[in-house]
C-alpha positions, 0 to 999 in steps of 0.5 A, a space after each residue: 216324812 213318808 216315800 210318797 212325801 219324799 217323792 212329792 218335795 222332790 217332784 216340787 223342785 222342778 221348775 216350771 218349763 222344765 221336767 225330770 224322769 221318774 227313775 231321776 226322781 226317785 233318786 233325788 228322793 232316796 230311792 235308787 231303782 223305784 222308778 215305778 213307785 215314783 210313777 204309783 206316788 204320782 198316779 196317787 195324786 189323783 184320789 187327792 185333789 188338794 195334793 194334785 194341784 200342789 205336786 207338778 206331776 205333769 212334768 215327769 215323764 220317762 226316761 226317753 222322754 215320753 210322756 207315759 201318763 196313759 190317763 192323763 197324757 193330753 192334760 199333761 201334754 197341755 199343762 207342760 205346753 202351757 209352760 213353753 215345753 215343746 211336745 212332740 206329735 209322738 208325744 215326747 220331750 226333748 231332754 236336751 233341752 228341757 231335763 232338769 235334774 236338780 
């Protein structure tokens, strides 16, 4: 299995209504301190539409609790929302409530 495939089993546990950071994934995945590859890993996906309807990118978002997917971040708003995440104007999530960390 490759990095991006390790990221992507991982990104794959997280359940619907909820979400996880970057810097988590990349832990559960093996790869302490790669945030950022997690965050290439995702943006990948979308060269491969097969893989990005398979792999619920849209529920990783920083640390804060910010959505950070500058391309994507109204349909990331929208599918997470769809999922009954609440997100804010400013466009975060409360990870008190919705953090998922496996």
């Amino acid at each position: 299995m490759n990095t991006y495939e390790q990221i992507y089993a991982v990104v794959g546990q997280i359940p619907s209504g909820k979400v996880s950071s970057y810097g988590r994934i990349a832990r559960r995945a093996g790869l302490p301190g790669q945030a950022r590859l997690v965050g290439y890993a995702l943006h990948a996906l979308r060269t491969s539409p097969a893989q990005n309807a398979a792999v619920p990118w849209w529920r990783v978002i920083n640390a804060r609790g910010y959505i950070s997917n500058a391309y994507e971040a109204m349909l990331q708003r929208e599918y997470l929302e769809a999922e009954g995440v609440i997100v804010s104007e400013a466009g975060t999530v409360d990870l008190a409530l919705y953090l998922w960390d496996g």
